[in-house]
Backbone bond lengths (Angstrom), bond angles and torsions (degrees), N, CA, C in turn:
res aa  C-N    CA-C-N  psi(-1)  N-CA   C-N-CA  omega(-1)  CA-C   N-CA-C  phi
1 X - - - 1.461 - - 1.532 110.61 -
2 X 1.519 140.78 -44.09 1.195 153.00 167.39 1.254 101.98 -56.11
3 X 1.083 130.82 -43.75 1.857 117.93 -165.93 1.731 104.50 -93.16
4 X 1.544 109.12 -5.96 1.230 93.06 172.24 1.476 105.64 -112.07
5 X 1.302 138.15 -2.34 1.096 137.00 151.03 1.824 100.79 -60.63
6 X 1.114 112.29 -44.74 1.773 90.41 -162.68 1.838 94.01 -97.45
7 X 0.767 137.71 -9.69 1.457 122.82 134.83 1.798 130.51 -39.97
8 X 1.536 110.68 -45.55 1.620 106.78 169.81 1.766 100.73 -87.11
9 X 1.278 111.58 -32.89 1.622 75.82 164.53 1.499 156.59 -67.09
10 X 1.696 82.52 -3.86 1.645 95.26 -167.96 1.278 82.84 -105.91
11 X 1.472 151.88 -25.80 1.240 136.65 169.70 1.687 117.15 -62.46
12 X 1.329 116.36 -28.21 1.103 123.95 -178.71 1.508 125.45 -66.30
13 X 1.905 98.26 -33.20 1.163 122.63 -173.80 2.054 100.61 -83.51
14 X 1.190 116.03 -32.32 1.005 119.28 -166.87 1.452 110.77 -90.61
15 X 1.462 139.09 -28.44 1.375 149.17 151.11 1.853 94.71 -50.68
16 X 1.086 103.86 -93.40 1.896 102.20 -169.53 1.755 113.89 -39.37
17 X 1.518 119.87 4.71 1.620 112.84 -176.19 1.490 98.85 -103.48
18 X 1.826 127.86 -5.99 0.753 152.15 162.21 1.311 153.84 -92.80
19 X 1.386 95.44 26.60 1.092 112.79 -150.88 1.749 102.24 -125.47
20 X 1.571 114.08 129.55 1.576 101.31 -163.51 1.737 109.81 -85.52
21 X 0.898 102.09 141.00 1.897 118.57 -168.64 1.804 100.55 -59.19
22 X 1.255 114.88 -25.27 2.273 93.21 166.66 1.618 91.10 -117.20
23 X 1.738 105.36 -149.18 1.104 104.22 -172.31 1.156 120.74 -88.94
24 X 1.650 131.55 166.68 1.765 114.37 -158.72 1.418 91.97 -92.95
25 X 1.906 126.33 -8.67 1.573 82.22 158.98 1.450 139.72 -95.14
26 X 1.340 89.20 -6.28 1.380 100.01 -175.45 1.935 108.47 -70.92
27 X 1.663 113.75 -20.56 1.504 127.94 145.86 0.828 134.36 -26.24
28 X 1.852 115.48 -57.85 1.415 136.34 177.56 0.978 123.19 -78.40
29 X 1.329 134.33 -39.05 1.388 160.17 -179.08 1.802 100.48 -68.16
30 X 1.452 116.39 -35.90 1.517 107.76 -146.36 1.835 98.52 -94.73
31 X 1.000 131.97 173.99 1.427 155.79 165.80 1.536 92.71 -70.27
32 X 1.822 118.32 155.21 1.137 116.86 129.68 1.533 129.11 -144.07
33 X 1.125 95.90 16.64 1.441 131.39 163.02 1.474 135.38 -82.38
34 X 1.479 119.48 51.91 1.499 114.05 157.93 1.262 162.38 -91.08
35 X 1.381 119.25 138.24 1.485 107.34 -177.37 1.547 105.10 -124.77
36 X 1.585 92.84 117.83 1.314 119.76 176.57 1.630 133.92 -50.16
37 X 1.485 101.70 -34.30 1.716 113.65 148.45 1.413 125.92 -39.45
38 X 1.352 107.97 -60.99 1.419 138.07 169.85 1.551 113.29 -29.92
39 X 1.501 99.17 -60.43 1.794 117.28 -153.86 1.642 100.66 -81.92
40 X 1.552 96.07 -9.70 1.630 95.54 -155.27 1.976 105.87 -111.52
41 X 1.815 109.48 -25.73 1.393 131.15 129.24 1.124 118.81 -17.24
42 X 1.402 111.71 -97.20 1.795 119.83 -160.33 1.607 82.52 -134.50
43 X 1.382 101.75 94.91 2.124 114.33 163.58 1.522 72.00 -77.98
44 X 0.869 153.88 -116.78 1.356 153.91 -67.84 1.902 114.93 -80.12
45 X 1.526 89.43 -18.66 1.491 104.89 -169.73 2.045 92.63 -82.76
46 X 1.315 123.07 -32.84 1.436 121.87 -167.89 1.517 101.10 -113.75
47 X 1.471 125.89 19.01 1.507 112.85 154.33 1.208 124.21 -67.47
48 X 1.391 120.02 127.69 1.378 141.14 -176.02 1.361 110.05 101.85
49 X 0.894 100.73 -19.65 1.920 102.56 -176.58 1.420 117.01 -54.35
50 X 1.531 129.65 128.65 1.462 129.19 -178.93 1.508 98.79 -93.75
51 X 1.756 101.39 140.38 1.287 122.95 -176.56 1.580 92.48 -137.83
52 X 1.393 98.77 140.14 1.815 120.35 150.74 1.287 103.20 -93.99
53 X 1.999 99.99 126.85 1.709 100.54 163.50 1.815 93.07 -142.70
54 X 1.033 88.68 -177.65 1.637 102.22 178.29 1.367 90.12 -151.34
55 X 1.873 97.48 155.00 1.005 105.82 167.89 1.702 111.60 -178.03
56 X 1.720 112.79 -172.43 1.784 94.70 -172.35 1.437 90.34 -121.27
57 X 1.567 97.89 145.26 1.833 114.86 -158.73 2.092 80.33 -77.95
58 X 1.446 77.44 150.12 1.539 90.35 166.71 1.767 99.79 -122.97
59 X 1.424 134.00 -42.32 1.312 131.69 153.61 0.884 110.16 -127.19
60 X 1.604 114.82 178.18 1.555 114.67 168.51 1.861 85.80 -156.89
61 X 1.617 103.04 135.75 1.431 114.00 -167.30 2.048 82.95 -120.94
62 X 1.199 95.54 159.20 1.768 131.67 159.10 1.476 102.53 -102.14
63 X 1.758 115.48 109.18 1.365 108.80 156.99 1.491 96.73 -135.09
64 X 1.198 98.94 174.56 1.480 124.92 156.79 1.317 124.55 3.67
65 X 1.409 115.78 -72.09 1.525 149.28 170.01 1.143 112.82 -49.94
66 X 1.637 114.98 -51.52 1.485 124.52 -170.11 1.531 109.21 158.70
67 X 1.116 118.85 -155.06 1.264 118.74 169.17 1.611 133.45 -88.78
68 X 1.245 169.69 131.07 1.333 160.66 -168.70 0.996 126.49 -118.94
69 X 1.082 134.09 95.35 1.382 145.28 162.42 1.645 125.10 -61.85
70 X 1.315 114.56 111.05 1.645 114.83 174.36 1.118 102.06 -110.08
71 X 1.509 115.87 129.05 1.548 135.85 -160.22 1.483 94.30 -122.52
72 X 1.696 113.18 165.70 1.214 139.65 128.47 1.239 96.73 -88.17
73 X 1.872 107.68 139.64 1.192 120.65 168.44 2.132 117.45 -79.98
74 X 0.831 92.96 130.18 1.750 99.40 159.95 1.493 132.46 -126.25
75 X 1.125 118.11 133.49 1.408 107.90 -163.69 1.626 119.86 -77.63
76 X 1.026 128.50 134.78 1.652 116.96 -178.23 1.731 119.05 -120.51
77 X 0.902 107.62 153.49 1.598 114.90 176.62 1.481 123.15 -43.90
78 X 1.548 111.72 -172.65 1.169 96.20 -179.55 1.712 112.13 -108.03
79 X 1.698 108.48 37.56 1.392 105.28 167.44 1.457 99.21 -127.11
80 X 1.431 127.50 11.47 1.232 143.06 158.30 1.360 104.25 88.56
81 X 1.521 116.46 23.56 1.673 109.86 154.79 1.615 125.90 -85.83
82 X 0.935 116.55 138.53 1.725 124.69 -143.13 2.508 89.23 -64.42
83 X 0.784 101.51 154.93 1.246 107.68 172.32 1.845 121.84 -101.19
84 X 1.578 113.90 137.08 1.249 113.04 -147.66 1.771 94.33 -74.57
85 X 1.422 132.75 -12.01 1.228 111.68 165.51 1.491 130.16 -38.01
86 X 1.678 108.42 165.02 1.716 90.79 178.12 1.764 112.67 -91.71
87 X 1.467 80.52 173.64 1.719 96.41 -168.70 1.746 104.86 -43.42
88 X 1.367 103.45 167.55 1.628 100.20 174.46 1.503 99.58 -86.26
89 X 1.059 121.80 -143.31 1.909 164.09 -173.76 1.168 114.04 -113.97
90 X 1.094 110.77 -31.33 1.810 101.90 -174.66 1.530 112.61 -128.36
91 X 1.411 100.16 161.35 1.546 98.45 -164.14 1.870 85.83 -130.76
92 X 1.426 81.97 171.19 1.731 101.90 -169.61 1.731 122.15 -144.58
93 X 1.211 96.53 154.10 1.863 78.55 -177.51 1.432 102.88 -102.94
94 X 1.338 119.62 172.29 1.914 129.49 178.89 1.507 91.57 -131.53
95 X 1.243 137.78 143.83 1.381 139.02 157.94 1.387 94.62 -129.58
96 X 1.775 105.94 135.25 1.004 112.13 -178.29 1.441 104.39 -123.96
97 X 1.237 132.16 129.76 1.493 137.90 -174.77 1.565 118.40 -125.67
98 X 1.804 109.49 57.74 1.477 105.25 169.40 1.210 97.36 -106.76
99 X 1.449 95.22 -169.02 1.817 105.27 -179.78 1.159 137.69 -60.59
100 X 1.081 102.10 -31.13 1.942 116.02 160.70 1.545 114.06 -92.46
101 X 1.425 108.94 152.34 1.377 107.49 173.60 1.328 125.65 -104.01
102 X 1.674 128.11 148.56 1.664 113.12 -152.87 2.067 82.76 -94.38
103 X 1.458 102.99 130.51 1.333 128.33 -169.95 1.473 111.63 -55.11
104 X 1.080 153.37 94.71 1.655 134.05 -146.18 1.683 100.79 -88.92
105 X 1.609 117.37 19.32 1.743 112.04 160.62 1.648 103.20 -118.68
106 X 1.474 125.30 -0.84 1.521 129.45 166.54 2.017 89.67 -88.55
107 X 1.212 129.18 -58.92 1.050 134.78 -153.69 2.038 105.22 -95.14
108 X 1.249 98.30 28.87 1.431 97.31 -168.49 2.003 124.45 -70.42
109 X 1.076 115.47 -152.68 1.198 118.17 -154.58 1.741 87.41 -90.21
110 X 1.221 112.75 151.31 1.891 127.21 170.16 1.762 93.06 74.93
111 X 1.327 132.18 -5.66 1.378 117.64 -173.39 1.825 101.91 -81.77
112 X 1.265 125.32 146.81 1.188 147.74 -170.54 1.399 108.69 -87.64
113 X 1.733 124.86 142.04 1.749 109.91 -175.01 1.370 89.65 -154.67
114 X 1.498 114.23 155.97 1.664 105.32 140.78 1.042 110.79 -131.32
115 X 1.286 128.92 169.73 1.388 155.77 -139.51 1.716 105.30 -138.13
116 X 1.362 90.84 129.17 1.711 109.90 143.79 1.026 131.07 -145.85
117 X 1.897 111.76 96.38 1.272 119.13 -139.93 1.833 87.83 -135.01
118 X 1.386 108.56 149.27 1.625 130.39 160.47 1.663 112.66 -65.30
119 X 1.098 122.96 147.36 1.103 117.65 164.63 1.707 125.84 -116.56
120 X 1.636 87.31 129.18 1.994 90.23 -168.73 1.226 97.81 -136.14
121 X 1.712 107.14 62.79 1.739 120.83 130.88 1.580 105.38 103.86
122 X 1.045 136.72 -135.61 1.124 154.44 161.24 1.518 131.16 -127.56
123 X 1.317 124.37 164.28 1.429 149.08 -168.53 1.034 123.53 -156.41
124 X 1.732 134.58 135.22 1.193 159.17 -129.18 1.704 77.88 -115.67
125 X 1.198 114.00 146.91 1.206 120.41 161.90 1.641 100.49 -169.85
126 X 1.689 102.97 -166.85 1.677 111.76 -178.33 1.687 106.23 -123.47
127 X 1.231 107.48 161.45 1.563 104.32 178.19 1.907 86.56 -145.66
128 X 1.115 114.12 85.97 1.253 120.53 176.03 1.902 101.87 89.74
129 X 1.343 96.23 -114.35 1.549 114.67 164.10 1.657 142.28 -78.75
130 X 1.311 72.46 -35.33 1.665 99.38 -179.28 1.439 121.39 -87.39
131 X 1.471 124.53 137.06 1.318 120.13 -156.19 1.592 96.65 -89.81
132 X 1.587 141.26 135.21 0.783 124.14 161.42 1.795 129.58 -114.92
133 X 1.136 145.67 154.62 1.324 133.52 169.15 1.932 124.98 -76.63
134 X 1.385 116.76 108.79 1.504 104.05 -132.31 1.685 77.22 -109.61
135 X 2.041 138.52 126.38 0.902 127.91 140.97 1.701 138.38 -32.20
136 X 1.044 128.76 123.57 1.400 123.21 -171.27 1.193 123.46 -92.30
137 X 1.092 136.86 114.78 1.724 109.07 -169.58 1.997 96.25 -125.60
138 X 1.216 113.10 129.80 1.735 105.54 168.42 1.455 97.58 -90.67
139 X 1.319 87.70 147.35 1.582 124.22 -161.67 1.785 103.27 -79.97
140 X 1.203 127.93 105.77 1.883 122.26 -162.54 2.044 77.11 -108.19
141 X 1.422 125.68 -34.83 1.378 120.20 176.97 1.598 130.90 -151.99
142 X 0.947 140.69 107.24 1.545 161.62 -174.20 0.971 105.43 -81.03
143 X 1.754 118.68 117.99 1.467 129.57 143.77 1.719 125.25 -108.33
144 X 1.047 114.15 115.82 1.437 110.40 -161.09 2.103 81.95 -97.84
145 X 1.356 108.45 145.55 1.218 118.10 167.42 1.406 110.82 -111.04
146 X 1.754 106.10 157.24 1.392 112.18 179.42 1.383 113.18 -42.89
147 X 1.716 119.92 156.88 1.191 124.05 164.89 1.667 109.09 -64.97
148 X 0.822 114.16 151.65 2.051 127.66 167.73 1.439 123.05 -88.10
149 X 1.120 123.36 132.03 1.518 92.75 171.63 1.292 117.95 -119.31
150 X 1.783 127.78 150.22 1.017 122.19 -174.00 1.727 118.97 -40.60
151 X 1.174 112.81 138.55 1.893 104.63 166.05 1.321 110.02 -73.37
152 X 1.343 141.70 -4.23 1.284 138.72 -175.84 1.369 103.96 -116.30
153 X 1.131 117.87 25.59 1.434 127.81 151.11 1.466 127.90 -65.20
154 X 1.473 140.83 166.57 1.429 128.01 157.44 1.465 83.50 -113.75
155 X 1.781 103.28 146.38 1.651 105.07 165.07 1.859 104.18 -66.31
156 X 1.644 97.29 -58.32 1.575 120.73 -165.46 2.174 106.48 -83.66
157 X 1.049 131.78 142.92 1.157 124.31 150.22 0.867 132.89 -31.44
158 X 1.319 153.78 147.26 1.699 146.68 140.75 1.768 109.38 -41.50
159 X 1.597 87.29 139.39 1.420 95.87 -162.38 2.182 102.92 -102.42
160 X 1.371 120.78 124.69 1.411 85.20 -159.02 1.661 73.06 -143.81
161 X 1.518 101.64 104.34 1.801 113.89 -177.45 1.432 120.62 -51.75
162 X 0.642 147.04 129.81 1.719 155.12 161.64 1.482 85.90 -21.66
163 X 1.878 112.86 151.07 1.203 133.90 175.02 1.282 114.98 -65.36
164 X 1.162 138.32 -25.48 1.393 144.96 150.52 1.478 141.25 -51.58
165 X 1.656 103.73 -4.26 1.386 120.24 167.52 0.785 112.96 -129.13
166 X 1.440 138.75 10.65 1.848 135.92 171.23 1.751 95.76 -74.54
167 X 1.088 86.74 144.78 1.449 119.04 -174.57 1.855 100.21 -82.28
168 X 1.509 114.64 142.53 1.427 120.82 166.06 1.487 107.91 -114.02
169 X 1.331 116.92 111.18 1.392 124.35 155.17 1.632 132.64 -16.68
170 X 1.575 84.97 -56.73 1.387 95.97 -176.86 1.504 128.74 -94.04
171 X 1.554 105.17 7.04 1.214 127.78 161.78 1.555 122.69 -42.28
172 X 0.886 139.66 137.94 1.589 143.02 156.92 1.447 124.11 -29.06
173 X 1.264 124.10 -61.04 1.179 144.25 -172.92 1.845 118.04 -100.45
174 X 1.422 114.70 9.24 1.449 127.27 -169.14 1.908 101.30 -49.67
175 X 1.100 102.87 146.13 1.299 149.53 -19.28 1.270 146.59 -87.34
176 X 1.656 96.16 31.69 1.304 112.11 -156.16 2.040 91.21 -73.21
177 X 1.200 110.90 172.03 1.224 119.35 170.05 1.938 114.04 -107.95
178 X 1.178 85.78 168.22 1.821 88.29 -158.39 1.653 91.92 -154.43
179 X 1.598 104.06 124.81 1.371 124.37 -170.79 1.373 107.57 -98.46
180 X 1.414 121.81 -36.29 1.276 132.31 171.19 1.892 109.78 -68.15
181 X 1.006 99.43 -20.85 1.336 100.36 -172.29 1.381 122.52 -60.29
182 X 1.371 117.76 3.84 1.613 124.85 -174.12 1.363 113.19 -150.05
């Protein structure tokens, strides 16, 4: 009874680690191969075309249209989990136009996503000073991934005992602690 319980658990665990992050047709159907030269060349030849990208939000605005996402691009696999190489050079926009709007402090800046989005051409935009030509892609599916947390974080505070329990070295009995001792 135990070895076949931990037999379906490890099958259980091993089906769901496999499993692609949108839908598998929108998987099959999509690109994951881009070159940004290309799209930014002749848009006109790859409008409509579905692409998988991932990438890390640098903003995300509420307008009119819908919502906008300006990404760094990252490249991802072919179950659409982002790949541990580093980010590219170029960044891209996602507009997403369903009924709800994606929150720009749920969807904020350094958070990780992928995309399965159409592509309709390019847009003039800014990246600081500099004018840049930004690919457009509408958003057909959104995966927002967990937040990360820095490793140079502390989970817990520093713990720093009342003066009455530090220990003296040069005490007799070290390392015991001594309450009377102060």
């Amino acid at each position: 009874m135990r070895n076949t319980f931990f037999t379906v658990f490890i099958f259980i665990i091993l089906v769901s680690s496999c499993t692609p992050v949108l839908q598998k047709d929108l998987i099959k159907s999509g690109t994951f191969e881009i070159d940004p030269v290309v799209l930014r060349q002749d848009s006109s030849q790859y409008m409509g075309n579905l692409y998988i990208l991932g990438g890390i939000i640098a903003k995300t605005t509420v307008t009119e249209e819908g919502s906008l996402i300006e990404a760094l691009y990252v490249p991802v696999n072919s179950r659409g989990y982002l790949k541990d190489s580093a980010p590219s050079n170029w960044r891209f926009l996602a507009l997403y136009r369903g009924e709800e709007f994606l929150d720009p402090l749920i969807f904020g800046e350094k958070r990780e996503i992928t995309i399965a989005g159409k592509f309709n051409g390019t847009r003039k935009g800014m990246i600081g000073e500099m004018e840049y030509d930004f690919p457009v892609f509408e958003i057909q599916e959104i995966h927002l991934w967990e937040e990360t947390r820095d490793r140079d974080t502390y989970l817990y505070p520093e713990y720093y005992p009342p003066v009455f329990f530090r220990y003296r070295p040069y005490y007799p009995s070290y390392p015991y602690y001594y309450w009377w001792y102060y």
